[in-house]
N, C-alpha and C positions, 0 to 999 in steps of 0.2 A: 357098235356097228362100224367096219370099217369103210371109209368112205376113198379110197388107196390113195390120198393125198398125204404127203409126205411137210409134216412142218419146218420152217429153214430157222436155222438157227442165227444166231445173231451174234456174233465175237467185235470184243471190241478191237482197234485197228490203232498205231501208231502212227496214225497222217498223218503228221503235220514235226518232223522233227527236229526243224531250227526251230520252229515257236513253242511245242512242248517242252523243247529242251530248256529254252530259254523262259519258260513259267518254271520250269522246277528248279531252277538255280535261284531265279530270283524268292520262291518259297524259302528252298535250304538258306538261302543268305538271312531271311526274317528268321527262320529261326536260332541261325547261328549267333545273329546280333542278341537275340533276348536272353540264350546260354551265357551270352558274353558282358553285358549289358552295353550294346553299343561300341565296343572295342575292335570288333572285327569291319565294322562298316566305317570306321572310321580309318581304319589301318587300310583297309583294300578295295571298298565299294563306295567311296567318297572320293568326291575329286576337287581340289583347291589348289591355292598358291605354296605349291610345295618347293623344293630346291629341284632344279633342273639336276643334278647332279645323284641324284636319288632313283633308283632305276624304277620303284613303285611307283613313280610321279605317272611315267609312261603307261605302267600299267593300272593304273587307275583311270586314266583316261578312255580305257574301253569299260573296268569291270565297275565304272561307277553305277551304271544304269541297273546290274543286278541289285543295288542299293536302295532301303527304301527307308521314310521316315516313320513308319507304322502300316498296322494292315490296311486301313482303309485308303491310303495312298497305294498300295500294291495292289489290291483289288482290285480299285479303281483304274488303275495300270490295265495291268492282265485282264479284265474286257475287252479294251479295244485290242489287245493283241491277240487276244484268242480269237474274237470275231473277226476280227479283217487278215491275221497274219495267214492262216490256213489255206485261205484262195488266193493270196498272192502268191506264198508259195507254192502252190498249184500253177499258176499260172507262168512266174517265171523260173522255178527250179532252189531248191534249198540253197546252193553257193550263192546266188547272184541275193535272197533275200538276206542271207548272211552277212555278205558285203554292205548291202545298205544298210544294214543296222548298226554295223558295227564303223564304218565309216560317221553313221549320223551321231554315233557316240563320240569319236574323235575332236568331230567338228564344235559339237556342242561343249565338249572340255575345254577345248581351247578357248573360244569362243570367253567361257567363263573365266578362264584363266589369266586371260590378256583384259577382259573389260572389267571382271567385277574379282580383284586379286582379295579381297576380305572377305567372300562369303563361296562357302563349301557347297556342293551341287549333287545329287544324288539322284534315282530313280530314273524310271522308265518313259518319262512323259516326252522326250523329242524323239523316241522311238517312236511311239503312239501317232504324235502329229505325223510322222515321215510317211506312214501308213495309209496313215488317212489319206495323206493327200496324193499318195501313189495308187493308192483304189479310186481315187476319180478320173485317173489319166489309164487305165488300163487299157480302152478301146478307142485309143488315137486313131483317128484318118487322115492320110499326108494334108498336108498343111489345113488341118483342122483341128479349133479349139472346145473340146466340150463345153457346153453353157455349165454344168454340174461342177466342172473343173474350179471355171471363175466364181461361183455359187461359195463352193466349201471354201475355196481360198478368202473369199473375203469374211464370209463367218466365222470359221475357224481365227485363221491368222487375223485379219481387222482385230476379230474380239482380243485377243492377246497383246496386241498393238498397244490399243485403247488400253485394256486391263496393267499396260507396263508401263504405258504415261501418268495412269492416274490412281492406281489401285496400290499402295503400299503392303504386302504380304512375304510369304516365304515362299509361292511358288515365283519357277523362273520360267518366266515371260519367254525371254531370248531366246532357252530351248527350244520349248514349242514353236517359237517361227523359225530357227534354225530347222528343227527338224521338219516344218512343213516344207521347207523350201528345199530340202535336199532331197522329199519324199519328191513332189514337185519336177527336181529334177531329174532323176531317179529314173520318175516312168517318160519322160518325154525322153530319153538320154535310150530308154531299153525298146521306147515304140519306135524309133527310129534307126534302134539296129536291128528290130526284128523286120522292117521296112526295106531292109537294105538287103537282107539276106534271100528275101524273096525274089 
């Protein structure tokens, strides 16, 4: 019996195309490395004390975060970028998410570069935190600080803090407060030009 209701159909949707893009690189790079056994992530998605004079130095300074040390470090990754990346870039526009990430990649290289010149640095994790902490500053009001803001920052960042004084491991610490603090900066640097323009 026809009831003239008409069913809608459901297609899926490419939202989100700095952060899909940037899960499917960092996928292709897992698999590249296991093809390769680690030779390609070492050559181009690892970032360390290499010669200034080497033009990959540069560019690994961005393409290290597609780098990962196994899945469960990727995975673990591409959560938080899938969950939080999608409405940020929503909210401020593919280039401008673009830019913070690949700036927070920059920062983060150097960072390791100039502090810790013996140990090689890879993954997506000061991406992760930059996010985080740009999704709590989303809904700035002139000269107002979210309580949620000071909340995640002390959570987050403290914990990594604490974890990098006293926690001996392979994650880097630095990252994640780098990258919180550029998220951090990020959205109070975009809430106040969108303040401006109004």
């Amino acid at each position: 019996m026809a009831t003239g209701q008409t069913t809608r159909r459901h297609r899926v949707t490419f939202n989100s195309p700095v952060v899909l893009g940037f899960v499917f690189l960092c996928v292709a790079e897992r698999l590249l490395s296991m093809a390769t056994g680690g030779l390609s992530t070492r050559a181009l998605f690892m970032t360390y004390h290499s010669s200034l004079a080497d033009p990959l130095t540069y560019v690994r300074m961005v393409t290290h975060v597609f780098g990962h040390a196994g899945w469960d470090h990727l995975v673990s990754n591409m959560s938080y970028v899938l969950l939080l990346g999608p409405l940020l870039e929503e909210k401020y526009g593919s280039r401008t998410l673009a830019e913070v990430m690949a700036l927070t990649a920059v920062a983060c290289s150097v960072a390791n570069y100039l502090l810790f010149p013996r140990l090689a640095l890879c993954g997506a994790s000061g991406i992760c935190f930059a996010l985080i902490l740009l999704s709590s500053v989303t809904s700035l009001e002139d000269g107002e600080i979210p309580l949620t803001f000071i909340l995640v920052a002390a959570l987050f960042l403290g914990q990594q803090v604490i974890a990098g004084l006293l926690v001996q491991d392979d994650v880097s610490n630095l990252s994640h407060v780098i990258g919180g603090l550029m998220g951090a900066a990020a959205g109070f640097a975009l809430s106040s030009h969108g303040r401006q323009r109004h």
